[in-house]
N, C-alpha and C positions, 0 to 999 in steps of 0.2 A: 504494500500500500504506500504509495507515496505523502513525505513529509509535508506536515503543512510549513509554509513562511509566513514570517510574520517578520515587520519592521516592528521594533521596539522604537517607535518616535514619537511625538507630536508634531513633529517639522510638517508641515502641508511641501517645503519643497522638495523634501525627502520623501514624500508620499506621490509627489508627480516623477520624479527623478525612475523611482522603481518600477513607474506603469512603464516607463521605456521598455521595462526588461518581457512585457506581457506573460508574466509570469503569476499565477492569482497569486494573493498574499491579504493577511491581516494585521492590523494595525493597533496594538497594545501599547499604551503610557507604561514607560518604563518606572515611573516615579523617583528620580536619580536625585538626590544633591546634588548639585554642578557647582556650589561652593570651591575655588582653591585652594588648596592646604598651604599652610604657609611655605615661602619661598619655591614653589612647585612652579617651575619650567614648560612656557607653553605645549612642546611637544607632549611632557609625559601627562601634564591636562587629559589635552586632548584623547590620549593612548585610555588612560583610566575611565572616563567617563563614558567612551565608548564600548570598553568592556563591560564596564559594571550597568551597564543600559541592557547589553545582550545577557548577561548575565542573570540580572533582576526579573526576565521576561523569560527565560527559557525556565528559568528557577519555578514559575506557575506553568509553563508550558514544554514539560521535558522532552516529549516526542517531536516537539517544532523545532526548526531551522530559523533561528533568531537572527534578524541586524542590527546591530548597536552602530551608530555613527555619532560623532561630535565636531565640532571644528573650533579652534581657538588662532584669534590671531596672535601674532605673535610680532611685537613691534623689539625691536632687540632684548627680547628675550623675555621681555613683558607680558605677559596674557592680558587680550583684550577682549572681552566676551559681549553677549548683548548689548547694546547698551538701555535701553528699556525706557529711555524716556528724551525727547529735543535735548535738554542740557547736554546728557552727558553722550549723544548720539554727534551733537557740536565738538564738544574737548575731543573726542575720538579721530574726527576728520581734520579737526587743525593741529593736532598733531603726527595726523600720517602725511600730510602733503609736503610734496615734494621728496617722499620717503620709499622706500622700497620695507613691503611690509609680508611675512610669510603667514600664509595662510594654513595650519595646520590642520589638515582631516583626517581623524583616525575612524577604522571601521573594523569591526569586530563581527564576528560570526561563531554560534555557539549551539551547538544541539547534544542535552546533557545527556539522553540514553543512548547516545552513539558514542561517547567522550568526544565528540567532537568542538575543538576552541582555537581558533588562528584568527590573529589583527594584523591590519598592517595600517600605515600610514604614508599621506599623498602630499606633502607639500606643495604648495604652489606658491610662487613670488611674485609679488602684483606689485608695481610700481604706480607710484599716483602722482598725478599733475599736481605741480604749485598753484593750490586752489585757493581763489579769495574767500574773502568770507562771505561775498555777495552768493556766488556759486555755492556754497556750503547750504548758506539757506534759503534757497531756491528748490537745490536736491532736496533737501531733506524737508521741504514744504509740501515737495511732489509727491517723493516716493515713501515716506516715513519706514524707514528701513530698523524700526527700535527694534526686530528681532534678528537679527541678523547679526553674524560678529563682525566689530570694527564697524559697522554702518554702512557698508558694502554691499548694495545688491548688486553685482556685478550680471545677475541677465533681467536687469530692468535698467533706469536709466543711471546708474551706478557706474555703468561702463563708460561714462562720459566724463568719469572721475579720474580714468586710467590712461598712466602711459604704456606698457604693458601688463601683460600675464606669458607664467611663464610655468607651464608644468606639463608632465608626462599624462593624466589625467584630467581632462578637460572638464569633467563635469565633478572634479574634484571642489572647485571654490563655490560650489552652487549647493553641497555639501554632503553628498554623495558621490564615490568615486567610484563610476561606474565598471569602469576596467577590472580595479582591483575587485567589486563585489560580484562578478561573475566572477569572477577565478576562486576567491576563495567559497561561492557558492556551489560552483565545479568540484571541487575539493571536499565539499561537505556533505556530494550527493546528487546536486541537483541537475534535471538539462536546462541550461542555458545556450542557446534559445530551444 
């Protein structure tokens, strides 16, 4: 009998991201903390939160095939997460511009009655335009990106923010990386496509 999937997310863009894959699938609230521990390095963020997303969801759903994903940005080394409101969606973008700023996505796959448990992670480096502040709050008038890390919608009008992008995963910064979750979907059992 084949497994069922299930994204562990609330992300709506992670819920669009995986109809790409026309694979059915079910959509469970992982209930995570996303809290950082102190002095924790946006990489290993992103890496934990991911797992313990798949984690948390497979733990009520042992027989399913779980994806955990997060993404933290990461401004030198800084985790920059939601920002959840104009203020600090503003201090977010006047401090990226003109920056080169990595985008960390980690994605986690876990199906507990198989042992099965592999992450991997997708950086991508997104450069941004020396943005006024006129431009700041215009974007962010338009697009109100408060859920999104670093304030980045980069496939809405976000991308007007940018001078490049730059990663092996393209649908990586949008916050599923779609590459890597067929392969490690591959891997867990599943056919893709």
């Amino acid at each position: 009998m084949p497994r069922t999937l299930i994204l562990g997310s609330t992300s709506a863009y992670r819920r669009e991201l995986l109809d790409r894959l026309r694979l059915p699938f079910d959509v469970v609230a992982p209930g995570v903390d996303e809290t950082p521990q102190a002095g924790e390095r946006p990489e290993s963020l992103a890496r934990r939160l991911a797992l313990a997303k798949a984690r948390a969801v497979a733990a009520r759903h042992p027989h399913a095939v779980v994806i955990g994903s997060d993404q933290v940005a990461d401004l030198d080394g800084e985790p920059l997460g939601k920002p959840g409101d104009h203020m600090r969606a503003t201090a977010q973008l006047r401090r990226m511009r003109g920056r080169t700023v990595v985008f960390q996505t980690a994605l986690s796959v876990v199906c507990l009655d198989a042992g099965f448990e592999q992450s991997d992670l997708a950086p991508v480096r997104v450069r941004f335009r020396d943005l006024g502040d006129a431009e700041i709050e215009s974007y962010l008038r338009l697009e109100q990106p408060y859920d999104c890390a670093g304030s980045a919608k980069s496939e809405g009008l976000g991308i007007a923010l940018l001078e490049s992008i730059n990663s092996d995963d393209p649908t990586a910064l949008i916050g599923l990386p779609l590459i890597r979750t067929c392969r490690l979907l591959r891997a867990a059992g599943l056919q893709v496509p």
